[in-house]
Structure formats: structure tokens, C-alpha cells
N, C-alpha and C positions, 0 to 999 in steps of 0.2 A: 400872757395869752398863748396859749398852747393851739397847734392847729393836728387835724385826724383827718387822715386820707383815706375816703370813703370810695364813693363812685365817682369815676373821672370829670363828673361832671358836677359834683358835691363837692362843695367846702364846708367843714363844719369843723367852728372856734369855740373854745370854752375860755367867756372874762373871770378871773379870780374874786369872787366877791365873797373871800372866805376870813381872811385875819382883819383885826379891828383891835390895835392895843391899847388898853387902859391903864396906867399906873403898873406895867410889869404883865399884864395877863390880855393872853390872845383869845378875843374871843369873836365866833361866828359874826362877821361883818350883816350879814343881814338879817339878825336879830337886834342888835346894837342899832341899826338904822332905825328900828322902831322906837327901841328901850329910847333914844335921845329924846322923844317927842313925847312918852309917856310919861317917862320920870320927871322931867322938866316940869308938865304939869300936873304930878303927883306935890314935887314940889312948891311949886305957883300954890297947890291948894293946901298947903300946911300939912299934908298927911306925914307919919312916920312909920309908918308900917306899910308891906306894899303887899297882897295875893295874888298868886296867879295858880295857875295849872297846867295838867299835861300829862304824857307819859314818863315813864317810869324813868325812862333815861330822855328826856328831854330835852336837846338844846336851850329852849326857849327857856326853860324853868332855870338851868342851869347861868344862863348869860344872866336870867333877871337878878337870880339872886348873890351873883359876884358883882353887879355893877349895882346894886342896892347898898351890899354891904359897904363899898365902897365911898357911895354917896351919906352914909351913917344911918341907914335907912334898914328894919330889921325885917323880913322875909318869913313871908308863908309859903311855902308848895304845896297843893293840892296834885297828890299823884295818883295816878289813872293804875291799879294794880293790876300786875302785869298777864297773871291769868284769872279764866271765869271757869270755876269748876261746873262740872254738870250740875246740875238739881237734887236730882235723885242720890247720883255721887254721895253729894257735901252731907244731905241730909242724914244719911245713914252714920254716913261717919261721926258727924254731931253725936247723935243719938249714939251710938258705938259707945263713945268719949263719954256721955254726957254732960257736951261743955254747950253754954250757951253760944247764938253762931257769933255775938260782939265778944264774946272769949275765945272764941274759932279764930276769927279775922285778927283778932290783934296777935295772937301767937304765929299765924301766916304773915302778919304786917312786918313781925321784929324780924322776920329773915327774909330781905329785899336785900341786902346784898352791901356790897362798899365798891362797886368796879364804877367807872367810866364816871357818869354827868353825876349821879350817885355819892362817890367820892368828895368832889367840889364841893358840892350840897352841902355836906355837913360838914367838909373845912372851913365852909364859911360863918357856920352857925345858923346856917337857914333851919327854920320849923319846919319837920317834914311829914305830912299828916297823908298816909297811903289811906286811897277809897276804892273797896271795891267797885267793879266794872258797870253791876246795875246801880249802885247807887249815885256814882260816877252820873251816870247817864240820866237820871233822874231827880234828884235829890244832892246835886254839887250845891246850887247856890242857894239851899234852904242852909247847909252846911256853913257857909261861906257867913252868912248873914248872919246866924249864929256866933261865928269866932268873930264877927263885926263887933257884935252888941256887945259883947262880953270885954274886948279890946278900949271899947268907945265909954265902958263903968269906967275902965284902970286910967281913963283919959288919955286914951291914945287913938289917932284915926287913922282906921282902912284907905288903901287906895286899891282897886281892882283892876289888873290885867286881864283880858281876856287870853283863851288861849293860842298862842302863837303872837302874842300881842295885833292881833290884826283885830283892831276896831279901824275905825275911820281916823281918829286920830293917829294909828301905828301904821297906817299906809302911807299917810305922807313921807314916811321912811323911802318908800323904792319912787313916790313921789322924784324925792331928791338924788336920786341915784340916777332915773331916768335922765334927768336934766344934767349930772355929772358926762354921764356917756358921749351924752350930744356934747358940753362941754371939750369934751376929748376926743370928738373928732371921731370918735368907737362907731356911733350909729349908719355913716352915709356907708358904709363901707357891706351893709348885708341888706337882706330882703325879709329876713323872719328872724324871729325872737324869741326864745325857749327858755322858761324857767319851772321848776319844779313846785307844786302848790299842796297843801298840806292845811292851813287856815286860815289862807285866801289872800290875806294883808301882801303879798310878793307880789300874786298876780294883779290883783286888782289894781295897785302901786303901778305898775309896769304898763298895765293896761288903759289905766286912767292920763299917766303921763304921756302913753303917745298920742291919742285922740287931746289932748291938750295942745304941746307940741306940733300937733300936724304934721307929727313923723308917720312916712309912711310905711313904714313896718306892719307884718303881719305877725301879731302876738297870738303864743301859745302857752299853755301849760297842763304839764303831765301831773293830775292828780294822783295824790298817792294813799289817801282817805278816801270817804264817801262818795259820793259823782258827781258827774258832771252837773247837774240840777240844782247841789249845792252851791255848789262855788260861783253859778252865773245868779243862785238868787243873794248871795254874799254878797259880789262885787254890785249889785244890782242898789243895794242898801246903801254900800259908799257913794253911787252914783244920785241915788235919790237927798241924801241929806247934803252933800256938794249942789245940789240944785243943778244936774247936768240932765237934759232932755236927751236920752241916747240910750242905749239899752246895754248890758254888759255882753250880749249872745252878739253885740255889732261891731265889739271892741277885742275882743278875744275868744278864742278857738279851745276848747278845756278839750284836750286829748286823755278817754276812759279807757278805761280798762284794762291797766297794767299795775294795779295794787298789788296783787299775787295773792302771798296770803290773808294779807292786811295791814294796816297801820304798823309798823312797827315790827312785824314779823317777816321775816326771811325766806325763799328756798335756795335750795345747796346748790340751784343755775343762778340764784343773784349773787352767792355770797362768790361763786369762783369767779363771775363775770368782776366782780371787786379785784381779785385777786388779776384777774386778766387786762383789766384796765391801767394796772399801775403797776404792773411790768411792762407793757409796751406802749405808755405813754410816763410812766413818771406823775399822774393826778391819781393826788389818792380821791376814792368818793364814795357816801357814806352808803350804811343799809336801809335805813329808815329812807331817805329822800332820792341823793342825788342818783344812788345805781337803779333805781326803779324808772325813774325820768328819763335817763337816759336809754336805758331798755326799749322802753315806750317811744322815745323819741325817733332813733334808730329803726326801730322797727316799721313806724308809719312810715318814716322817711325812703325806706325798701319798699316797704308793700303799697304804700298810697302817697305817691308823690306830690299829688295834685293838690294836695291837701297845704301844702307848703306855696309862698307865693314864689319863689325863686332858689336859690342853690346856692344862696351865701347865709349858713347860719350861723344864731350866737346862742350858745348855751351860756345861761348865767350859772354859775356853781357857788351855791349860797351857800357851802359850807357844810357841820354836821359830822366832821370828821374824829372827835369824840367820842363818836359811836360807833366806831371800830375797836375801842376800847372795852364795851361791855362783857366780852368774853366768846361770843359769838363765830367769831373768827379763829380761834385760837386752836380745831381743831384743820381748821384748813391751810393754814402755812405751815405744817410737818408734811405735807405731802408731797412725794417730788415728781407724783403726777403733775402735778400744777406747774413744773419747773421752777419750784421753789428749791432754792439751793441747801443743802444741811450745814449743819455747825460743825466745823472739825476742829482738832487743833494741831497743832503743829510744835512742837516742843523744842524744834533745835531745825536751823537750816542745815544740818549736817543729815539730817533723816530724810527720807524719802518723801517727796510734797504729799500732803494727803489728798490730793484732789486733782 
């Protein structure tokens, strides 16, 4: 647990809830908090085949399909492709070409790349089936249902992850985490509770466990997706089929509007904020999740104090750090604006030190 010297009168902790090792491979600890309650009963239900989805570089997709492989279990990813051309754009260019747009897309599908979660993916042997963005959004689990049917002739059966793994079954994940903390004595010690949320399964986990508990924390999370209206009718669903009389808007605080660009996309203040975080603490944290959260978090915590119930906070850091891998970053550590230091060498203690 690392602590950051804010305002003299802030304390603000970040718990490590980032490595989880399996048979040799570290993977995002709070994604693995799900995977254990999903795959369990993927298993329990005879499945051998597992689905899931996501983005292009996914944590979530990436942890499922290393710990599938693992379990002897064979792997579908459903990935969210990573740009949506304009309309007008693509159409022309079809026409240009004249290639059909399913000969369009598949010639843009074969060149997604081999960096970061990507990599994993197809070291492990996962199926990887890129969908465009509208159809992504509309048309996934006509998709999905399809490679069901088709899986279910060769007699094999589907087991469906949602994405991020956050069903109700994948929450009891931070469910158990919650109850770790308290375990360990972590909880009596702050006032609020910050974790970053993406497909709700953290927050809701987090949120549902302290109103269980009777901890009296004040939970938050910094969406990094759609808004805040999602993720309180989200947690609101786990809340309903738990049979809990409460509302998810009296359980937790969804802190909007620090997505940036979007989902998955970056700007050049997040990625050096990356860069400025782990030089002067040593945490590294990712682009997709934790450097957005943290952003957000910080930033209310300056501007709207009051929003916070007290001045001992926990940042949980779920990890994500893969995704500094994708390529992204790799224009930003040559610069020695950033006081990134350069590569020299030194060829003989007899020469002149190069630096």
C-alpha cells in the first residue's frame, strides 16, 4: 500500500489489488475475482467452450481466455473493433475498391495487430472474432447465439461471460474482496472508498458489500464508460435479484464525467499524467481505467470536497497494467520533457561517464 501527499489535510492510499497468479501467469487480480465464480459455474454446468467480449485490448477478455485455457476450457473473444469509420468515408471507399463491406471488414479485421492483451489472445489459442463497432452495439448476441448453435451440432456447449464479467454472479467477486479487507483490518482505518468502474461488476461488488457489512464507508466510483444512469441502473439489477430493498443511488456515489475521450482512448494529459505518476510514486496505472479514475478522483477531491465523507481515502487499483503495452505510450518515454532519462552507453570506465 503506497500512500500520496495531497492536501495537508488528505490522506490518500492506493490497496494493490492488481496480481493474481495462476499456474506461472500474473493476471489482473480483479478480474480473476470474477473469473473464479464464473468459471466454477461454467463448469458445475458441463460447458467446454467459454464467450466473452470486449475491447480490443481487453483485460477482462485477456484474463478469461488464459484462465479458460488453463482450466482445458477453449475460448471465444468477441472484440469490439477498435475504430468506426465515418459512413460516407467507408462507403466511398467500398465503392472505390468495389469490395463487399464483409470483404471490407475482414481485410481491416486481419490487421488488429499482435501488441499487449492481443498477444496473450492468440498465445493461448483463444478464437478471436473482431466486430465492428455498430454491429458490436447491436447485433453481438444475435452473433454470439449463432456460434452457440453451430458449437451445440459439433456437441459442444457455450458458456456466456458477460462483458467485464460483471453479471451478478461476477460481483460476488469484490463481494469477497470487500470482506477480505475488513478481514485485514484495511477498512476501520479510512472514510471513502474509490474504485474505478467500467462494467459495474467492481462497483456494485464494493457497494453491495459495504451496505451488507454495515461498513461505514462512503463508496465511490469513477466511471470510465457511459454514465452515471448506467451503472446505478446496473448495480440496481444486482441489487434486485439479491432481494436487497435499497437502491444502488443510496449505496454508492458514481463520480461522471472524466471519460475523456472515451472508452479505451487516451489524451496526451492522460497518457503523461501515466508517465508522471510512476516517476514520483513508483505505481504504475493503466490508460483504459486506473489513470482516468484517478484523474477524476483527484480532481473532485480539489474542487468538491464535500462530496467525500472524510479525508482518509482508499483507492483500490484493479490493475489493467497490460495496457501500457499496446503501443500507446511508446511515443511518450523518448521524451526528456517528461524527465524520462535516455539510453546511453558507456563502453569502458576509462571514458568519460556519459551522463
Amino acid at each position: 500500500m503506497a500512500s500520496f501527499a495531497l492536501d495537508r489535510h488528505v490522506r490518500l492510499f492506493v490497496v494493490d489489488d492488481v496480481l493474481s497468479k495462476l499456474k506461472g501467469f500474473s493476471f489482473n487480480k480483479g478480474k480473476v475475482r470474477k473469473l473464479e465464480f464464473l468459471l466454477a459455474d461454467a463448469l458445475d454446468k458441463k460447458c467446454d467452450t467459454i464467450f466473452t467480449c470486449g475491447g480490443i485490448q481487453s483485460n477482462h477478455c485477456r484474463s478469461t481466455a488464459v484462465a479458460a485455457r488453463q482450466l482445458g476450457l477453449d475460448c471465444y473473444l468477441f472484440l469490439r473493433s477498435p475504430e468506426q469509420a465515418n459512413g460516407e468515408t467507408l462507403r466511398k471507399l467500398i465503392n472505390l475498391l468495389k469490395l463487399s463491406f464483409d470483404l471490407f471488414f475482414f481485410m481491416q479485421s486481419k490487421d488488429i495487430g499482435c501488441e499487449g492483451n492481443l498477444f496473450l489472445n492468440k498465445l493461448v489459442g483463444s478464437q478471436i472474432i473482431v466486430v465492428p463497432q455498430l454491429q458490436y452495439k447491436s447485433g453481438l448476441k444475435q452473433m454470439m447465439e449463432k456460434v452457440s448453435e453451430k458449437l451445440k451440432e459439433q456437441g459442444s456447449s457455450a458458456y456466456l461471460i458477460e462483458v467485464g464479467g460483471s453479471s451478478y454472479m461476477g460481483m460476488f467477486g469484490y463481494l469477497t474482496a470487500f470482506q477480505e479487507m475488513i478481514d485485514q483490518n484495511v477498512l476501520k482505518n479510512f472514510d471513502d472508498i474509490v474504485v474505478t468502474v467500467d462494467s459495474g461488476g467492481s462497483a456494485s461488488g464494493i457497494a453491495i458489500g459495504n451496505y451488507l457489512t454495515g461498513s461505514k464507508l462512503k463508496c465511490h466510483a469513477v466511471n470510465v464508460c457511459d454514465d452515471a444512469a448506467y451503472f446505478y441502473q446496473k448495480i440496481n439489477e444486482d441489487l434486485q435479484i439479491g432481494g436487497l430493498d435499497v437502491q444502488a443511488e443510496e449505496l454508492i456515489d458514481i463520480i461522471d464525467g472524466y471519460k475523456g475521450k472515451g472508452y479505451g482512448k487516451s489524451t496526451e494529459e492522460e497518457l503523461e499524467d501515466i508517465v508522471e505518476i510512476s516517476r514520483t510514486t513508483g505505481i504504475m496505472v493503466d490508460p483504459v481505467y486506473n489513470v482516468k479514475a484517478i484523474r477524476g478522483m483527484l480532481h473532485e477531491m480539489n474542487t468538491n470536497p464535500g462530496r467525500f465523507k472524510g479525508h482518509r481515502i482508499l483507492y483500490i487499483h484493479t490493475g489493467g497494467v497490460f495496457g501500457l503495452y499496446d503501443g500507446r505510450m511508446d511515443s511518450l518515454v523518448t521524451r526528456s520533457a517528461l524527465g524520462i532519462n535516455d539510453v546511453v552507453c558507456w563502453e569502458s570506465a576509462n571514458d568519460p561517464m556519459p551522463f
